[in-house]
C-alpha positions in Angstrom: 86.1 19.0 -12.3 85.2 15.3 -11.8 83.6 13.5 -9.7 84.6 10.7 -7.6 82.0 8.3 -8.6 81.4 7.7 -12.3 78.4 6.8 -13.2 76.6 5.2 -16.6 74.1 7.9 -17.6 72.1 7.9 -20.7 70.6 11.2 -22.2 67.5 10.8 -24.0 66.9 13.1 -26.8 69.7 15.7 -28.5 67.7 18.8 -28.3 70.4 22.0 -27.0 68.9 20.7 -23.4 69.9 16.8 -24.0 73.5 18.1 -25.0 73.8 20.8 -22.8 73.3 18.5 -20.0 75.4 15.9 -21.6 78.5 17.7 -21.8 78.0 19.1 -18.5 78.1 15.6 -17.4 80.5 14.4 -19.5 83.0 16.9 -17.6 82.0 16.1 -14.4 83.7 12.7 -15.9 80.4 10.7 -16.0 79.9 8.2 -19.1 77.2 9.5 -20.7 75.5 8.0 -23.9 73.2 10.3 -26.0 70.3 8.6 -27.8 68.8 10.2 -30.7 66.1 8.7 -32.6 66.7 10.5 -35.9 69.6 10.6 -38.4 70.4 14.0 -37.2 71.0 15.4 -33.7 68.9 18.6 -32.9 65.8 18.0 -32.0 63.9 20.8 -33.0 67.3 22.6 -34.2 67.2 19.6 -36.9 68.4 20.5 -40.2 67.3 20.0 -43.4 69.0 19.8 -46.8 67.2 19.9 -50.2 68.4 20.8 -53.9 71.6 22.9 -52.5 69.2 24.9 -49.8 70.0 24.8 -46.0 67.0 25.1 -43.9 67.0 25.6 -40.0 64.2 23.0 -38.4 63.4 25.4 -35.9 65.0 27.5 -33.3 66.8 30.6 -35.6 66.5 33.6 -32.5 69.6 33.3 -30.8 70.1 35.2 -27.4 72.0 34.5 -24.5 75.4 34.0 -26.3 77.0 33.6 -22.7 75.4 30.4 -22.0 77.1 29.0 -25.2 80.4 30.4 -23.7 80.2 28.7 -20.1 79.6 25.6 -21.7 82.6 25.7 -23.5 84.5 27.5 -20.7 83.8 24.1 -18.4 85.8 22.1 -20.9 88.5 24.6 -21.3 87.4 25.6 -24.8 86.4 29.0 -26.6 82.8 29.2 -28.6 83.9 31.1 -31.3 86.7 28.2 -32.1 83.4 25.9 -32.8 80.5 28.5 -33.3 80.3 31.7 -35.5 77.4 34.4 -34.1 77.2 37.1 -35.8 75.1 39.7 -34.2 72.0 41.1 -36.1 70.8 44.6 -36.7 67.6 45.2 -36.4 66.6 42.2 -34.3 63.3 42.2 -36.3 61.6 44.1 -38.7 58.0 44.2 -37.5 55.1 44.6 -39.9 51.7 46.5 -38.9 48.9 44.8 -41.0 49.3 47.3 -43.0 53.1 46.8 -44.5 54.5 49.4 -42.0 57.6 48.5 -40.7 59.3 49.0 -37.2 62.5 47.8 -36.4 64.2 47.7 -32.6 67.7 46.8 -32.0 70.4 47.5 -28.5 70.3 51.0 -29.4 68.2 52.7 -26.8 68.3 55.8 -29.0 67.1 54.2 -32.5 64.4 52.0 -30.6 63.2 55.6 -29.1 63.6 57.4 -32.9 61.6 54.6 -34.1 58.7 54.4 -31.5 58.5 58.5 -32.5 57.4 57.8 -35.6 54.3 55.7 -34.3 53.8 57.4 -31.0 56.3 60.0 -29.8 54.3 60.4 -26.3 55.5 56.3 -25.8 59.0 56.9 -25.7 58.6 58.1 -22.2 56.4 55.0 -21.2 59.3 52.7 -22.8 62.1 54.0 -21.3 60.1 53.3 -17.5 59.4 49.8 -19.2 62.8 49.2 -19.8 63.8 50.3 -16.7 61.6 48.1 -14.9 62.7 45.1 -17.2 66.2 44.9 -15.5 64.8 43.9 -11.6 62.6 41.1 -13.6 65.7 39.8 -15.4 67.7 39.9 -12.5 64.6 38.1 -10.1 63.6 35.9 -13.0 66.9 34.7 -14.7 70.1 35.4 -12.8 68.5 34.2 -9.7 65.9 31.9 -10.7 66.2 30.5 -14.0 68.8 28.0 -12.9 67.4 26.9 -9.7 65.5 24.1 -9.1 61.9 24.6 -7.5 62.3 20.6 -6.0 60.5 21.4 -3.0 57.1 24.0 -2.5 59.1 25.9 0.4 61.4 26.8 -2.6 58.4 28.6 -4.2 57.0 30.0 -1.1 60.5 31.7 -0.7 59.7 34.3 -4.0 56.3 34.8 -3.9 57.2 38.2 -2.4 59.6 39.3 -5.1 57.1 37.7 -7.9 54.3 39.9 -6.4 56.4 43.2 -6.2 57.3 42.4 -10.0 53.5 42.1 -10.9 53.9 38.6 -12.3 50.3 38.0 -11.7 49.6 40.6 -15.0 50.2 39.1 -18.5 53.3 40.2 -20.8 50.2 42.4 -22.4 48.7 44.2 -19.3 52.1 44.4 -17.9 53.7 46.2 -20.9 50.4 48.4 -21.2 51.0 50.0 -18.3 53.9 52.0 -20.4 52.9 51.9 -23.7 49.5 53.2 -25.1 50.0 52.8 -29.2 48.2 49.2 -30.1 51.0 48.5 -32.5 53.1 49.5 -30.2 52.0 47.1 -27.1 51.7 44.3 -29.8 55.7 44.9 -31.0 56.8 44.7 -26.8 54.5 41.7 -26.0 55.1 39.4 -28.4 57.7 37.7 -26.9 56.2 34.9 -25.1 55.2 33.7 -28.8 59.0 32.5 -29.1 58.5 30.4 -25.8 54.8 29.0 -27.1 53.2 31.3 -25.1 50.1 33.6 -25.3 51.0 37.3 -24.2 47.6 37.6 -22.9 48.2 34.4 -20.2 51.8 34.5 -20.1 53.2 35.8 -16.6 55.0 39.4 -16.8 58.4 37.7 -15.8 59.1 36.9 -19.5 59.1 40.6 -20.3 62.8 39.9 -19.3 63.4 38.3 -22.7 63.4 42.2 -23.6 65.7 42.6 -21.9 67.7 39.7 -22.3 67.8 40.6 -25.9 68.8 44.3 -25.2 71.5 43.5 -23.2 73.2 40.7 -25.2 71.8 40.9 -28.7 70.1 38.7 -31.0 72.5 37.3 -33.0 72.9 34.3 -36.1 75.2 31.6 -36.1 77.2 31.7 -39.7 75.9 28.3 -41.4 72.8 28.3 -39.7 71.6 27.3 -36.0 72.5 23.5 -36.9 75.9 24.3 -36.2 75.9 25.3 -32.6 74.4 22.0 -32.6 77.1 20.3 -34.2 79.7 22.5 -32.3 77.9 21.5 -29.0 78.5 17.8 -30.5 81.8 18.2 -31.2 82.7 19.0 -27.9 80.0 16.4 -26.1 82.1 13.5 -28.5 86.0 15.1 -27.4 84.9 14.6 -23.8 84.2 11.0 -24.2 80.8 11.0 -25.1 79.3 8.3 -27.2 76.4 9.3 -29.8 73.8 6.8 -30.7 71.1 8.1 -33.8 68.1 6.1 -35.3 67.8 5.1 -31.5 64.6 5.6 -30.5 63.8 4.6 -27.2 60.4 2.7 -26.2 60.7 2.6 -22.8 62.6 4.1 -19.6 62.9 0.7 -17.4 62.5 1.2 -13.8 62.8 -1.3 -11.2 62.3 -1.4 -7.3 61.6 2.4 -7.7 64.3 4.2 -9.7 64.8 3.5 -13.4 67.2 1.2 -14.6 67.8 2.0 -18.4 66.2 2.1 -21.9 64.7 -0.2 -24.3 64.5 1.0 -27.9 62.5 0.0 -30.4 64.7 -2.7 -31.7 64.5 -4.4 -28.5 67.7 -3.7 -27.4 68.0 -2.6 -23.2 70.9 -0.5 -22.5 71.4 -0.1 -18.7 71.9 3.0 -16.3 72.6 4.7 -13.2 70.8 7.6 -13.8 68.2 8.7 -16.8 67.9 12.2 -18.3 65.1 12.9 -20.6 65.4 15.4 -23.3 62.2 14.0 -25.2 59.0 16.1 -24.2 58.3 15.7 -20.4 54.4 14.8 -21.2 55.7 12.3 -23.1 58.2 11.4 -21.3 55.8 10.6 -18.2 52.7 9.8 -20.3 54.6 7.4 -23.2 58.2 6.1 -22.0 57.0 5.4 -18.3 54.6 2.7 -18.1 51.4 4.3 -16.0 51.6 1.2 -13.1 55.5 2.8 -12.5 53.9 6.3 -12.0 52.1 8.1 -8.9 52.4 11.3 -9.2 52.7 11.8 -13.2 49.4 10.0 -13.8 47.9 10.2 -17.3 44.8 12.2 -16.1 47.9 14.6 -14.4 49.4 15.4 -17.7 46.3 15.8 -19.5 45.7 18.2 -17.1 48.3 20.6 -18.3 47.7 23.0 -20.4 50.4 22.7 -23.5 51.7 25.4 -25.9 50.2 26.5 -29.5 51.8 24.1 -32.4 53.1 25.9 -35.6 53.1 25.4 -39.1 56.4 26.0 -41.2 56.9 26.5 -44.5 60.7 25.8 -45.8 61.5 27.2 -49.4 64.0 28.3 -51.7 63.7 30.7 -54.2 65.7 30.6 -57.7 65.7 34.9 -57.4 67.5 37.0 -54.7 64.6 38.9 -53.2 67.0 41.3 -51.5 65.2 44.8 -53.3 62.3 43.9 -50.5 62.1 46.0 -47.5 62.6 42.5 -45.2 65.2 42.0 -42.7 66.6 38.8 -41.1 64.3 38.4 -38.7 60.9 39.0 -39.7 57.5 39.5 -37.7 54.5 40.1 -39.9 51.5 41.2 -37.5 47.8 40.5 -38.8 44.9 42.4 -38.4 43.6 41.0 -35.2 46.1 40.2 -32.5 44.1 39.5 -29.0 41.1 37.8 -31.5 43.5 35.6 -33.3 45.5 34.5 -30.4 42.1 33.8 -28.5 41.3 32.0 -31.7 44.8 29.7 -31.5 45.0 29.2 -27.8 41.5 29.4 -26.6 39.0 28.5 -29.3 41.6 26.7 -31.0 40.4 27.2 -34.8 42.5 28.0 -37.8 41.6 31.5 -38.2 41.3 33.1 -42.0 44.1 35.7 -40.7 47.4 34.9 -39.7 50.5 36.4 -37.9 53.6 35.1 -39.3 57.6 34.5 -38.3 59.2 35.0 -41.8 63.1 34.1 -41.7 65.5 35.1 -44.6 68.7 34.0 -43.5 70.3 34.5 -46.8 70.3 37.8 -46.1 73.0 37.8 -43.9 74.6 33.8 -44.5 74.5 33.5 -48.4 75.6 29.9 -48.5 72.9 28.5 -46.9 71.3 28.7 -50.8 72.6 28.5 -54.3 74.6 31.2 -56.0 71.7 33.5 -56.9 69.0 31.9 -54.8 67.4 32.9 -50.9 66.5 30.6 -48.7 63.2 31.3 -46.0 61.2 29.7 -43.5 57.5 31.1 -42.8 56.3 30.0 -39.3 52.3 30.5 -38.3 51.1 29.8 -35.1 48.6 27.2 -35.1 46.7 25.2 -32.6 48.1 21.7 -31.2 46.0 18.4 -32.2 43.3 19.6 -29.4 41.4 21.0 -32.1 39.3 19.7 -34.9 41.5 19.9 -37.9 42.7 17.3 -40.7 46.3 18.6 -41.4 46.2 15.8 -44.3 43.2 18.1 -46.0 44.3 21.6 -44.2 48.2 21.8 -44.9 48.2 21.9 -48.7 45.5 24.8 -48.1 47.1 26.7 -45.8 50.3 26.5 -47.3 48.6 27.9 -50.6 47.2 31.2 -47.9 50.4 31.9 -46.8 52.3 31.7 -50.0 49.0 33.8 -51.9 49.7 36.4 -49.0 53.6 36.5 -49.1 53.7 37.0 -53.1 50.7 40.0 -52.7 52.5 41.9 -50.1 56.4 41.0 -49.7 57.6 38.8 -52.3 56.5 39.7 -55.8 55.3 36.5 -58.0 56.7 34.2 -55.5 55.1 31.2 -56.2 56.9 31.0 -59.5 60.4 31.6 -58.2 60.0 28.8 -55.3 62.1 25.7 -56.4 61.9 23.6 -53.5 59.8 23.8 -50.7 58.4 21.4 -48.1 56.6 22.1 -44.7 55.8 20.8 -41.4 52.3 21.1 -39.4 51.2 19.6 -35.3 51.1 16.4 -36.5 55.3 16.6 -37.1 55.7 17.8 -33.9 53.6 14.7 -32.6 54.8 11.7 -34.3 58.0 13.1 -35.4 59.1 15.1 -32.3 56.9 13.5 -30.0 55.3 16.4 -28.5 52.2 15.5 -26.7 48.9 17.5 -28.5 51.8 18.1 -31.2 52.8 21.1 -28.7 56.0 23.2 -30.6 56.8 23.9 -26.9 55.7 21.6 -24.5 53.7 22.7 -21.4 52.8 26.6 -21.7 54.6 29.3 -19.6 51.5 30.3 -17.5 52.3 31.5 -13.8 50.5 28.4 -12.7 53.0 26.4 -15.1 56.1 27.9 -13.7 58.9 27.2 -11.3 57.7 24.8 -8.5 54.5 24.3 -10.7 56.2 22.8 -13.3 56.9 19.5 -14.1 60.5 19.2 -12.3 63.7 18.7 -13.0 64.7 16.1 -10.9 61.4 13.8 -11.5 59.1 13.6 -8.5 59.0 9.6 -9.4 62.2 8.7 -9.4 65.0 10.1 -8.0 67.6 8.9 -10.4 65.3 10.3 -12.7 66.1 13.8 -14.2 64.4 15.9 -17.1 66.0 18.9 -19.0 64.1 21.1 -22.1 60.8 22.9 -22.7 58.7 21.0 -20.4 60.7 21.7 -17.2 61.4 24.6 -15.5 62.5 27.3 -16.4 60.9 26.6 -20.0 61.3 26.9 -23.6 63.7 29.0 -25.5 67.6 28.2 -26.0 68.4 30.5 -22.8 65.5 28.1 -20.8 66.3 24.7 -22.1 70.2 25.3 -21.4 69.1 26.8 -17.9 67.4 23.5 -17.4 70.6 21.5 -18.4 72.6 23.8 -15.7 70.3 22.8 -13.2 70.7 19.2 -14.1 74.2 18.9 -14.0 74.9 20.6 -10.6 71.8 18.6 -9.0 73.8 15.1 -10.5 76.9 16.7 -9.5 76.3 17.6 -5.7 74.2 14.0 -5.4 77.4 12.6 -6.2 79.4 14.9 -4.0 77.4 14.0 -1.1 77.5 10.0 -1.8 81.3 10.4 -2.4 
């Protein structure tokens, strides 16, 4: 479907939101131009390639395969003729701090045989969890994930459904309502942790990732996640769309109120009719936009947010298979504190001595993605953003040394001497590499108070020709909320054209 004006619009940033909006866009039969400022499209989906190892940059949890296939579908193509997923069983393996394992997959049964074995009186309270799950997913995503909350009447319209759903109560004091184990509330809370959020703060609606993962699957894309990101690109480039890399831009321009273009950091001024910004939103407002251009977005405004927890990775390959280890695909290792250490990240923001960790062996199920004989990980801890008092330069070696000491005494036997490349990324990558304000992994936090009309908005409240898809904007974080945001994107570009037509 085209429209009957096209425009020149220029997508900053090739995270999944920057090229979900830009093929949307692109088949509306807008010229678009995607700038990317590294060698690689992805944003945090960046790939890296070392010594015959294929390491995922970031985002390795895929859910919501259906947003994949409408994006597709709008062009008249078929995912699985750019995209392999494979689903995954278990979705995790979750570790107790004491090596005991539970796994949960779409298999109401299984989930219930496993939840027996910690607390058979909690199957009951799961079941009414689940149950309840459903009306949040069908409040907070079908209905309001791809809507945008451009006007406070739009937020005053759902306060009543957001109070019958409880989304005053955290993901923790919502889910404990059900379940009484500890372990147990820690393995159905953790969720917001894949968004950058703290279960204890983060509003009850994103118990529907749950849900979204029960009813859809968690599933792997054969070759690793940086090829839906080059599948996305393939299409985006067969629709007309022009890719620019090492392009990083220095300034949006605006003039007489509405933004005119980019400048990059060459110098170079490309010109626009509309903008949309894929980069962080706080930077976006507080970096790109000169202050004197801004009334609403003020500096003081975006300092004012409060912005996610920031992560340290560790990438490395291994020259042994380390498949005689009772790990899965997916991987959460739980410490021995859970509300202390996330007070500790979030609130007191201090590197703790104990750590919770993500730790992803995709050679498990995707062999190539190493050398013949070799696996292939990533070990992600949450960490606090640059708000807090540490020197990464002094810190990282350290705390990679922790993690690695840990891994090798518990789940992978005399690692250290099998890893034979490595390399890892702390806050201070997601700052001056990503751009992230604070070094946030995921932008503004999901807090009700950060949500929907509260959130910085897709359509920007400075400039109307000014639009902003990813983490940062509503809905939020996550490859089912930064596509939602590109959804919202194109339809608000494509009725604003429909009504000037």
């Amino acid at each position: 479907m085209q429209t009957t004006m096209k425009k020149k619009i220029i997508v900053i940033g090739s995270g999944f939101g920057g090229l979900g909006a830009a093929i949307r866009l692109a088949v509306q039969g807008h010229d678009v131009e995607l700038f990317e400022k590294r060698d690689k499209l992805g944003g945090r989906a960046y790939v890296y390639e070392q010594d015959g190892f294929t390491f995922d940059g970031g985002p390795t949890v895929i859910t919501a395969p259906f947003m994949l296939d409408e994006l597709f579908a709008l062009a008249g193509k078929k995912t699985a003729d750019y995209i392999t997923l494979r689903p995954l069983h278990p979705f995790y393996r979750i570790f107790n701090h004491e090596g005991r394992a539970f796994d949960y997959n779409d298999n109401p049964e299984f989930t219930l045989g496993q939840i027996a074995k910690w607390e058979p009186a909690d199957r009951e309270g799961y079941t009414k969890f689940i149950a309840t799950t459903k009306a949040i997913f069908e409040k907070g995503f079908v209905e309001l994930s791809d809507k945008p909350f451009l006007n406070f009447t739009d937020m005053l319209k759902v306060v009543p459904d957001l109070l019958r759903l409880q989304s005053h109560k955290s993901v923790y004091t919502y889910v404990s309502q059900f379940i009484k184990n500890d372990f147990l509330r820690q393995v159905f809370s953790f969720h917001p942790l894949l968004v950058g959020g703290n279960p204890f703060q983060t509003t009850s609606i994103y118990a529907l990732i749950h849900y979204l993962e029960r009813e859809w699957g968690v599933h792997y894309a054969m070759g690793g996640t940086g090829t839906i990101v080059a599948g996305l690109a393939k299409l985006f480039t067969e629709l007309g769309g022009t890719i620019r890399l090492n392009a990083e831009i220095d300034e949006i321009l605006v003039g007489h109120r509405r933004v005119t273009g980019v400048r990059l950091k060459s110098g170079e001024q490309c010109s626009a009719d509309i903008v949309v910004s894929n980069a962080d939103v706080s930077t976006t407002y507080r970096t790109l936009i000169p202050e004197r251009h801004r009334r609403t977005w003020t500096d003081r405004k975006v300092d004012r947010l409060t912005h996610s927890m920031s992560l340290f990775v560790l990438y490395f390959g291994t020259n042994r298979r380390y498949t005689d280890t009772n790990l899965a695909h997916h991987n959460i290792i739980l410490g021995p504190r859970y509300r202390e250490l996330l007070a500790d990240i979030f609130d007191r923001k201090i590197l703790a001595e104990d750590f919770s960790l993500y730790l992803h062996m995709p050679t498990l199920t995707d062999p190539s993605l190493a050398p013949e004989g070799h696996e292939a990980f990533y070990v992600l801890s949450p960490v606090p953003h640059l708000g807090a008092d540490i020197d990464w330069k002094k810190t990282g070696p350290e705390y990679r040394d922790r993690i690695v000491r840990f891994l090798s005494e518990h789940y992978l036997p005399d690692l250290e001497k099998h890893i034979v490349t490595e390399h890892y990324i702390d806050p201070t990558h997601f700052r001056d590499t990503l751009n992230s304000h604070l070094g946030a992994a995921f932008s503004v936090a999901p807090t009700l108070t950060q949500s929907a009309w509260f959130r910085p908005h897709n359509r920007s409240e400075e400039f109307d020709n000014l639009y902003i898809v990813g983490a940062g904007t509503h809905p939020g974080a996550g490859l089912p909320g930064v596509l939602s945001s590109a959804k919202i994107v194109g339809t608000l570009i494509g009725e604003l054209e429909r009504d000037h037509a």
